[in-house]
C-alpha positions in Angstrom: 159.5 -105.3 -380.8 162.8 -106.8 -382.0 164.2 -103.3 -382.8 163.9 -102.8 -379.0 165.6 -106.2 -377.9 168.3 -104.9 -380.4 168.6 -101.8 -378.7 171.2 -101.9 -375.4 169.4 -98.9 -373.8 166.2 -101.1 -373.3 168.0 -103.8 -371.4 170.1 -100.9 -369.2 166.4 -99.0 -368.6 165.1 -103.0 -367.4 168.3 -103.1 -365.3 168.2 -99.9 -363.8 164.8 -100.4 -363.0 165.2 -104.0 -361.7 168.1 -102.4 -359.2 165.9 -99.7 -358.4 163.0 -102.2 -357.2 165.4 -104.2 -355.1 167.2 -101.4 -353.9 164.2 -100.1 -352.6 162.9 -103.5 -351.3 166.3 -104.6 -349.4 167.9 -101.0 -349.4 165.1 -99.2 -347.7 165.2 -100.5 -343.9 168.7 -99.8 -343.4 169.0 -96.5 -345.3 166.1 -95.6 -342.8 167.6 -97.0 -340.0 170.8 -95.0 -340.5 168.5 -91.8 -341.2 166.7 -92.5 -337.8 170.4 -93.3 -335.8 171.5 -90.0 -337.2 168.3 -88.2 -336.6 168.3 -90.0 -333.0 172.2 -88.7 -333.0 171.2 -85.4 -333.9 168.5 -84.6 -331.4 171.0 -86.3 -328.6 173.5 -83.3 -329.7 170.4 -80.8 -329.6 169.6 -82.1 -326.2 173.4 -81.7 -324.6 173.8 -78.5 -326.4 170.7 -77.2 -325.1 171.9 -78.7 -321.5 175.1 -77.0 -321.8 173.7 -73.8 -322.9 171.4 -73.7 -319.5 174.6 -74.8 -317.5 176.6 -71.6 -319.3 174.0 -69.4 -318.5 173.3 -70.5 -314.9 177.2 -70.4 -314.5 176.6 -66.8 -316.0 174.5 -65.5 -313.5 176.3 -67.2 -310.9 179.8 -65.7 -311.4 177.2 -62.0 -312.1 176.2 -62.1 -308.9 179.6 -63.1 -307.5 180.8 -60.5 -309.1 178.2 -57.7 -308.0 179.0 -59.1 -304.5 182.8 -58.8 -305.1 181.8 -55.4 -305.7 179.6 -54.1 -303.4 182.6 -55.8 -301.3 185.3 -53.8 -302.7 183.2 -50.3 -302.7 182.9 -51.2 -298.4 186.1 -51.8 -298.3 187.2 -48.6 -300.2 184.7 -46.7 -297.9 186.0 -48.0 -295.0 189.8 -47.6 -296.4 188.5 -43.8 -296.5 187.3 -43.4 -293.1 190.5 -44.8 -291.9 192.5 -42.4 -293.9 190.1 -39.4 -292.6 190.5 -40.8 -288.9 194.5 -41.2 -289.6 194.8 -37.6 -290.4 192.8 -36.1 -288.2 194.5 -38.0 -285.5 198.1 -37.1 -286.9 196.9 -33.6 -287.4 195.8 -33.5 -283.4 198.9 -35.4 -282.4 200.7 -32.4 -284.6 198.9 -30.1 -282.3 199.3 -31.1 -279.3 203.5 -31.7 -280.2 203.7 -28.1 -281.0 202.0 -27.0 -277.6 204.3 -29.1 -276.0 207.4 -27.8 -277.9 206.2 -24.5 -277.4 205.9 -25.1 -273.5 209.2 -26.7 -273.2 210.2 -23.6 -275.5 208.2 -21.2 -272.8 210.0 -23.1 -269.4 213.5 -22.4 -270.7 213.1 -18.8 -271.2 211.8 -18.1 -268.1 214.4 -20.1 -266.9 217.0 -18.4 -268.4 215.3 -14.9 -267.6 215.5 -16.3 -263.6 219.2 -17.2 -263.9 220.2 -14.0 -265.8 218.4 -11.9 -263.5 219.8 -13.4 -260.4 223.2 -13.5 -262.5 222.6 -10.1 -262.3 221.8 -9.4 -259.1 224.6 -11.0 -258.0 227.3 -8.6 -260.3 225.1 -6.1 -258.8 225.0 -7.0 -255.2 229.2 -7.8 -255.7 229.6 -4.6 -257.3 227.9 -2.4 -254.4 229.9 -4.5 -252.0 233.0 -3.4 -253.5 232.3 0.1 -254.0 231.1 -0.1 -250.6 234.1 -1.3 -248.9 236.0 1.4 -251.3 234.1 4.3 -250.1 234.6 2.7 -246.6 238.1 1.8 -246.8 238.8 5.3 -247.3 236.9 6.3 -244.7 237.3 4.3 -241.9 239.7 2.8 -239.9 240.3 -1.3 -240.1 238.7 -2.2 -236.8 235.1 0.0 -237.7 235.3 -1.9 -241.7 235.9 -5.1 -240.3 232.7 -4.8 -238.5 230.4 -3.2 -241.3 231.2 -5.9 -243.6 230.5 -8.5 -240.8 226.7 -6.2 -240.7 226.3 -6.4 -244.6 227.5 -9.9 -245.3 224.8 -11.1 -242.1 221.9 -8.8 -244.2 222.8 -10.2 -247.4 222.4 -13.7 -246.2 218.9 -12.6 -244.5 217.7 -10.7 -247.7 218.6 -13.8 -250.1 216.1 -16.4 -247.7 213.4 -13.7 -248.3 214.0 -13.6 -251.9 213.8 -17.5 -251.9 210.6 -17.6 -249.9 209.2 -14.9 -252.7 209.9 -16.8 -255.8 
């Protein structure tokens, strides 16, 4: 027995075991109270993880379903953005329609009004032309006093023949 109270490494065994016993005795309560504060910690984290994880995912399927509605929204809108251009065109392509009868109408009205006034144009060169070949051939054929009174007969017919010519047209 003296060799081992010689021997250092007995007394550090006694003193590490000695430690051991009272760090167990006065050591153990705290060292399992911090174990249960972090444990306690721990599940606290678990339990507003696990809270925000629900949030996030009801936040999810919140902004899914604004989304689909956004959607559905847009596609009605594009529809309706459709039939308006459909509706526009058809109306423009009537409205072209109907301008171009128009035009054409107008077009129509001035010719025949141009045929009317070169016609009577016409007549008119004609009718003066006749008038004075007439009173040529007459001139040379008849005295002053029998023309004077032929032309008084033709101008009177030619004033009676233009008011039945109005009344015509």
């Amino acid at each position: 027995m003296t060799e081992l109270m010689n021997d250092p490494m007995f007394f550090y065994g006694i003193a590490f075991a000695i430690f051991l016993a009272l760090a167990v005795k006065y050591g153990r309560a705290p060292m399992l109270a911090w174990i249960d504060g972090q444990i306690v910690k721990i599940r606290s984290d678990l339990e507003q993880a696990e809270a925000l994880r629900k949030e996030a995912e009801a936040s999810l399927e919140t902004y899914k379903a604004k989304q689909a509605e956004a959607m559905k929204e847009a596609e009605a809108i594009i529809a309706q953005a459709k039939q308006d251009a459909e509706m526009l065109r058809q109306r423009a392509e009537h409205d072209l329609k109907a301008s171009l009868q128009r035009h054409e109408q107008q077009a129509l009205e001035r010719i025949r009004v141009a045929e009317m006034e070169a016609l009577e144009e016409v007549r008119t060169k004609i009718v003066a032309m006749a008038v004075a070949a007439a009173e040529k051939t007459l001139a040379a054929k008849l005295d002053d006093k029998a023309s004077s009174d032929l032309m008084d007969q033709a101008i009177a017919g030619l004033g009676q023949s233009s008011n039945v010519k109005s009344h015509a047209a």
